[in-house]
N, C-alpha and C positions, 0 to 999 in steps of 0.2 A: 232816686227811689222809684221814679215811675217809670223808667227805663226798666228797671230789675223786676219791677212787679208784672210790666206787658212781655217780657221774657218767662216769670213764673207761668203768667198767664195762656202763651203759648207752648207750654211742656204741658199745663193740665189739659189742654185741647190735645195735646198730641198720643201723651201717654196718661191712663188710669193712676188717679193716685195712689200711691206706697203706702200700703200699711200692713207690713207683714205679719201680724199677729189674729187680723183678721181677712186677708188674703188666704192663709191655710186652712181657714174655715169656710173658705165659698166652692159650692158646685157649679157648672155652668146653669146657665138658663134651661129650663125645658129638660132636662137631662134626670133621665131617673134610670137606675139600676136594679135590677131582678134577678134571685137565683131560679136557675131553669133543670128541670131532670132531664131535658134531652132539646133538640130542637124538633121536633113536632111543631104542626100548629095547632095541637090542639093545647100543648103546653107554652106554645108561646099568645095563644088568644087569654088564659087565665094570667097569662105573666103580666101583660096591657093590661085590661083591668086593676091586677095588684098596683101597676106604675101610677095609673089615672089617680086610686084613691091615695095613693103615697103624695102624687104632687096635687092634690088637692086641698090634703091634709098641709102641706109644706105652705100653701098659698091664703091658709086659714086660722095654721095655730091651734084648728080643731081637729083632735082625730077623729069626732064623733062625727065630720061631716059625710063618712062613705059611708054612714046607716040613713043618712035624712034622704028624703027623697030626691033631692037634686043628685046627691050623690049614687043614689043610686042607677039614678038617667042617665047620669054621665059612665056610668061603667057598662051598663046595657048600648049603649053609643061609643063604648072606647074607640074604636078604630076609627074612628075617622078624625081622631085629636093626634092620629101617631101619623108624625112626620118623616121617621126614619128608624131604620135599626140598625142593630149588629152584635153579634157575639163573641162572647171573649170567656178564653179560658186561662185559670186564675190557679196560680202556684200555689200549693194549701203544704204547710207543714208537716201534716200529717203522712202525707203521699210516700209512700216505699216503695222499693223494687219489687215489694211481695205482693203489691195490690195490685190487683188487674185492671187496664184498663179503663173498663166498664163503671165500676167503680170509683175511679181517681176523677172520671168525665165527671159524672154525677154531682159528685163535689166542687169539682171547678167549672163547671157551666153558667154562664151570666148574660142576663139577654139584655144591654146596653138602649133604652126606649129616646128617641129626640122626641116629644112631647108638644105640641100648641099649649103653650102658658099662658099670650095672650085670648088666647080661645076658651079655653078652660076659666081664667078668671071674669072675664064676661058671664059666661054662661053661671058663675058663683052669684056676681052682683046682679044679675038679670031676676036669681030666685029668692033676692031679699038676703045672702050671706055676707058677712063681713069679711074682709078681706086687709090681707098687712097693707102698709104703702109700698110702693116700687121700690124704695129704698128701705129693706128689710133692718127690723131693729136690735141695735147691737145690745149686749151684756158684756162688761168688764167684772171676772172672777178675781178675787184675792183669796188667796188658799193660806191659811195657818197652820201646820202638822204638829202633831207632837206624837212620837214614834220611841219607842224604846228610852224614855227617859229625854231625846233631844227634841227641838223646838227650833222650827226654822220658818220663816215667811218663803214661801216657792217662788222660783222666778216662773217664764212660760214653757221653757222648755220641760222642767222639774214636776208643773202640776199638769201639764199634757200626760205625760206617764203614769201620774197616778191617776187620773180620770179621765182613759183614754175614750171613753165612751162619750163623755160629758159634750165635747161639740158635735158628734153623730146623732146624738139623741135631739140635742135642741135643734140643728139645722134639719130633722125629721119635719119640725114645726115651724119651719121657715125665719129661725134666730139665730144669728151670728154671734158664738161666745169665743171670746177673747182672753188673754191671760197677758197680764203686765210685764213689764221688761224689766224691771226690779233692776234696773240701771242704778247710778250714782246718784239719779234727781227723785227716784223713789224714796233709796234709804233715807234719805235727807229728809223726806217730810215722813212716812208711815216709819213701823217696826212689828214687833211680831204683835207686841202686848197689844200695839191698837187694834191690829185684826182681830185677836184671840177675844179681844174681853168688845170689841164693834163697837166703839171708840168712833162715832160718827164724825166729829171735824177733821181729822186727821184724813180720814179714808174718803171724805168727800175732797181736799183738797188736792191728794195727793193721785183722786182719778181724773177730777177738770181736763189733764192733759189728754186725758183717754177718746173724751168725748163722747161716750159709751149713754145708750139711752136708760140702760139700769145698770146697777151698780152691785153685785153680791160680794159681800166679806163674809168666810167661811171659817171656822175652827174645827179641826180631821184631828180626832185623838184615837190611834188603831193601839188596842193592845196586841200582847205577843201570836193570841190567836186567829188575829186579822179581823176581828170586830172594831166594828167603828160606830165612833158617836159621836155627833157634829151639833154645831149652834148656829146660825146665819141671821144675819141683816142685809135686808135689802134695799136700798135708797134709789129714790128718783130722783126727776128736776128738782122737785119741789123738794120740801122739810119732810115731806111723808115719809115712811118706813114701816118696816115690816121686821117682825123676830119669831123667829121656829126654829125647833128642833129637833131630830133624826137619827134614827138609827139603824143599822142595821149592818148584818155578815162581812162587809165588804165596801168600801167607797162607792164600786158598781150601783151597790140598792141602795146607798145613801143618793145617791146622781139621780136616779130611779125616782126618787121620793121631790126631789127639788125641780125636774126640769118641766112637770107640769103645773109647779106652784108660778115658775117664772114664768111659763107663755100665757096664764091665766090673766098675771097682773098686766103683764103688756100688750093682750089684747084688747083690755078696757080703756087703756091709751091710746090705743093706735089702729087696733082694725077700724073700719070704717066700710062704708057705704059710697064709693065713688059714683060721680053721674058722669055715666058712659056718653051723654049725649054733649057734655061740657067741650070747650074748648075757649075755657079762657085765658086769660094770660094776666100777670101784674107784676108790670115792674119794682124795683127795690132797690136803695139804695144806701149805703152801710158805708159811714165812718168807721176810723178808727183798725180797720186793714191795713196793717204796715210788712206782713211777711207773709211768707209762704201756707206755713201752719195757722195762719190765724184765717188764713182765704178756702184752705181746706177745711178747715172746721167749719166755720162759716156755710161754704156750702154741703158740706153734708147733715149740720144741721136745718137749714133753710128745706133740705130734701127731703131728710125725715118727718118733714110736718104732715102730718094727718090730711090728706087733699092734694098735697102739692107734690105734682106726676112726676116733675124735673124741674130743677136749679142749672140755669144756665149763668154762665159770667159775659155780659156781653162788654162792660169797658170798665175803665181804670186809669184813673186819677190822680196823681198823687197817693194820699190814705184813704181815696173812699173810690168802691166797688162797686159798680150795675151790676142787678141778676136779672133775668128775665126766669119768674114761676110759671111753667104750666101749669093748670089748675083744674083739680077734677071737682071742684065743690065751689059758693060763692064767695067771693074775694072776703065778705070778712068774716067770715070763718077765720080765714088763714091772718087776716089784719089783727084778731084776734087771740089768735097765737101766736103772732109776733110781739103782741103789746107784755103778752104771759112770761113771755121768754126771757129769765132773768139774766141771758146775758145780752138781751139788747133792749139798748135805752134809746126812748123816741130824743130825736136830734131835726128839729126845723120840722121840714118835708119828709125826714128821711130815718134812718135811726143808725146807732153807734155802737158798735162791738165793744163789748166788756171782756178783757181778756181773764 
């Protein structure tokens, strides 16, 4: 076993962990995208600007931060937060043989910005903003339909299409959403009715595998006009939860209507106030790590804590795991939220993974 785990352990140092359902949902770092009428600099100075308040907004959860006065500093200062550019022109459907040009540019013009992210979030926490942690927090959607009389639970590829927007809008605000693999070890635990009627044991057991920092189970009932009217619950770590309901023309303005209710509630969780001047570190050590997925979860929860900059794995044991936390806040803060953490229980010195 500790053969096989010092083997897992050098594939996660070699290569980023797999998780294809929210791997489709990440941008690169600093990367932000603009449409442009031309390249000008006079259209590409207003483009920077747009970019700054986009990833600032992405870096805050807030879109209100490009009217407060920091944001506003930082957009009168863009250029010197841009690290790179280049542009790219973008196949539009619409495009004919009959349009000119001048026109078809117009449309497909896109000024590609490399951005200082770490720069940019400094200058956030320097003026008192909160800000997400390094490791940006996920959402696991369950989608319930019922469409022309039929009633089906979506897998991810199924409710990506119907809410093609749903991950563009939330990674607007710097959240990674996600859609279930509604695999064989799904059906086996949820169904539709637990979605539909938010049936919380069910839907909490059956996301555990997810690891997802919030949880929405959705009911989409579109009549033949393409109106829609939904229900949702939303579950955290905790027993808390959340119930609302929405309507509107389209899935579109129903998406519209939920994705600023979810960055609301998990920026009371998780943005935070880092000290920039910090550099601490605490080690940790965790029973009960016997495979691969549980060393992953592990750390990418251990990462997600509110302070904690980076989870590193530095040894391995048998079933129990060293991390080495950098740390933007004082150690127990985080000892604190490790105590919270219902899936680890304190063990001696150290504490023990609850799978």
């Amino acid at each position: 076993m500790k053969i096989l785990l010092n083997r897992l352990l050098l594939a996660l140092c070699l290569f980023p962990a797999a998780w294809p359902a929210i791997a489709q949902n990440a941008s690169a770092p600093g990367e932000v995208r603009v449409a442009v009428s031309d390249d000008s600099a006079a259209a590409r100075s207003a483009a920077i600007e747009t970019g700054v308040v986009r990833m600032i907004t992405r870096l805050t959860g807030d879109p209100a931060v490009g009217d407060s006065l920091i944001g506003q500093r930082l957009q009168e200062q863009a250029d010197r937060f841009v690290e790179g550019f280049s542009y790219r022109r973008l196949e539009t459907e619409s495009e004919t043989e009959t349009e000119t040009e001048d026109a078809a540019d117009a449309q497909r013009l896109e000024l590609a910005l490399q951005l200082d992210e770490p720069a940019l979030r400094e200058a956030l926490v320097r003026a008192g903003v909160r800000v997400w942690p390094s490791e940006l927090p996920t959402v696991l959607v369950w989608l319930a339909l019922e469409r022309d009389g039929e009633r089906q639970l979506l897998d991810a590829s199924a409710a990506a299409a119907l809410a093609p927007g749903l991950r563009s809008l939330a990674a607007e605000r710097g959240i990674r959403v996600f859609f279930p693999l509604l695999d064989l070890a799904d059906r086996q635990t949820l169904t539709y009715v637990d979605v539909a009627a938010g049936f919380t044991e069910p839907i909490r057991e059956a996301s555990k595998r997810y690891n997802a920092d919030l949880v929405l189970a959705g009911r989409l009932q579109r009549d033949a006009t393409g109106y829609v009217r939904s229900r949702w619950i939303g579950l955290g770590e905790e027993a808390s939860r959340g119930r609302w309901q929405a309507a509107g023309p389209s899935v579109e303005a129903v998406v519209e209507d939920m994705v600023p209710r979810i960055a609301r509630r998990l920026r009371r969780a998780y943005a935070f106030l880092p000290d920039l001047d910090a550099r601490r570190r605490l080690e940790v050590e965790v029973r009960g790590v016997t495979d691969l997925s549980a060393l992953d979860a592990l750390q990418r929860r251990l990462g997600a804590i509110a302070g904690v900059q980076r989870a590193r794995v530095t040894g391995v044991a048998a079933d129990r795991v060293t991390l080495s936390l950098a740390l933007q806040v004082d150690s127990e803060r985080v000892l604190a939220a490790l105590a919270d953490d219902p899936r680890l229980a304190e063990s001696g010195s150290g504490w023990r993974w609850q799978p």
